[in-house]
ROTILUM-488721 format. One record per residue (C-alpha): residue number from 1; x, y, z. Coordinates in steps of 0.2 Angstrom, whole numbers, plus 5000, padded with zeros to 4 digits. Layout:
<pts>
+-----+------+------+------+
! num !   xx !   yy !   zz !
+-----+------+------+------+
! NUM !    X !    Y !    Z !
...
+-----+------+------+------+
</pts>
This chain:
<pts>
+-----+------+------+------+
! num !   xx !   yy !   zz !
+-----+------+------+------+
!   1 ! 4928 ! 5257 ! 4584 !
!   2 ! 4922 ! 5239 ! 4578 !
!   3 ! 4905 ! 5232 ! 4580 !
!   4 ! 4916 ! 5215 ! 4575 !
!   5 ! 4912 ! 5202 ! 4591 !
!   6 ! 4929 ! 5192 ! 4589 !
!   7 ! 4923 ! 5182 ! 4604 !
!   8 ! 4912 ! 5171 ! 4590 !
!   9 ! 4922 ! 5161 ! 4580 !
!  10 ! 4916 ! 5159 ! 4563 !
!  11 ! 4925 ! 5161 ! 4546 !
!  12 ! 4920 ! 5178 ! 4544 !
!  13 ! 4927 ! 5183 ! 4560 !
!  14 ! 4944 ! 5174 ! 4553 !
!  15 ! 4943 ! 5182 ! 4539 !
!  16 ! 4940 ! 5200 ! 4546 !
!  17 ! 4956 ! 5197 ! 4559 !
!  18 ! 4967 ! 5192 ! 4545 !
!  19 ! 4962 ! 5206 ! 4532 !
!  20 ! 4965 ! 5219 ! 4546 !
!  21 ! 4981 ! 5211 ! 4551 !
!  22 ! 4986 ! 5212 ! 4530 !
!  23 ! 4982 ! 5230 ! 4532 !
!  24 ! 4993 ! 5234 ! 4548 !
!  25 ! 5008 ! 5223 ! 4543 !
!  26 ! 5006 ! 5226 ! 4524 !
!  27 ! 5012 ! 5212 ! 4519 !
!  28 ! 5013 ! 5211 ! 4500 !
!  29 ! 5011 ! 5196 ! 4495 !
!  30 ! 4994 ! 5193 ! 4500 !
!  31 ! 4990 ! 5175 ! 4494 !
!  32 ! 5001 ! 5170 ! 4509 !
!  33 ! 4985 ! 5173 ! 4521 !
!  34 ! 4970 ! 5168 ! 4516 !
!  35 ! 4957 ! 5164 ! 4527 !
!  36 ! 4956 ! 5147 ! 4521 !
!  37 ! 4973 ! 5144 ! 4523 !
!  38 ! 4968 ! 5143 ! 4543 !
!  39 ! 4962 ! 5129 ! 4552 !
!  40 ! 4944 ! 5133 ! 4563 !
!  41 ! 4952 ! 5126 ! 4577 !
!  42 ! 4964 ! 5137 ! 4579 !
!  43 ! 4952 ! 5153 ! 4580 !
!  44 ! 4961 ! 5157 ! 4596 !
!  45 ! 4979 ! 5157 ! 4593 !
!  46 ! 4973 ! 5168 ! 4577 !
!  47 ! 4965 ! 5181 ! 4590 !
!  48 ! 4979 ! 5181 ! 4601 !
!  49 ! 4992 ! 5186 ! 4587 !
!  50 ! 4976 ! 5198 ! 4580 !
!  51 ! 4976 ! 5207 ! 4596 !
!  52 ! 4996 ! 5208 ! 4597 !
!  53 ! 4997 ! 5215 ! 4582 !
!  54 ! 4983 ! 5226 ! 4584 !
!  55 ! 4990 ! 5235 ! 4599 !
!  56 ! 5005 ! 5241 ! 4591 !
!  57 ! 5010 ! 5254 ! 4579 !
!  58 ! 5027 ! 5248 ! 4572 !
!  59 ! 5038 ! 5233 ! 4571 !
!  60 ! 5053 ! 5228 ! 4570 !
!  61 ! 5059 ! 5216 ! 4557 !
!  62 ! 5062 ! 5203 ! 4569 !
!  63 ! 5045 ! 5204 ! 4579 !
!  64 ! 5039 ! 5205 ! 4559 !
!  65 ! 5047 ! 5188 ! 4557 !
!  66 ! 5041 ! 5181 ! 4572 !
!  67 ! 5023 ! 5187 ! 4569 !
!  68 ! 5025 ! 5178 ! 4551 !
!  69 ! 5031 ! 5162 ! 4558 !
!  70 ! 5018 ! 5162 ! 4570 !
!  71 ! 5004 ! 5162 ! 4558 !
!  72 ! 5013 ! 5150 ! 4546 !
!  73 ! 5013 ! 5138 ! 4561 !
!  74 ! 4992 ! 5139 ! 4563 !
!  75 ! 4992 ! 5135 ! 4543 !
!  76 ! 4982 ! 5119 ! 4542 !
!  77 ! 4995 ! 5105 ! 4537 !
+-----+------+------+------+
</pts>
């Protein structure tokens, strides 16, 4: 599958989770995630919503929206 240990928390390990999550939501506007957008400390909650996301196959626009709120909360301020 992935030889990516997400259990590490480094930048590139952010960035990977939010490239793949890019790809499987296909969100358009891809300035809105950038991995510097992100705050370390909040590597985490960034897996949590990484492995949610990861685990389904479709979305609804509602679970879209709640996905998109989630990670604009764990933007840094």
């Amino acid at each position: 599958m992935n030889d990516v240990d997400l259990s590490k928390k480094s930048p590139e390990n952010m960035e990977y989770m939010i490239d793949k999550m890019k790809e499987k939501l296909k969100v358009l506007n891809f300035d809105v995630m950038k991995p510097s957008h992100f705050d370390d400390a909040l590597y985490d909650e960034l897996k949590d919503i990484y492995e949610i996301v990861m685990k389904k196959q479709s979305f609804s626009p509602s679970e879209m929206q709640a996905i998109v709120e989630e990670l604009g909360n764990l933007r840094k301020k």
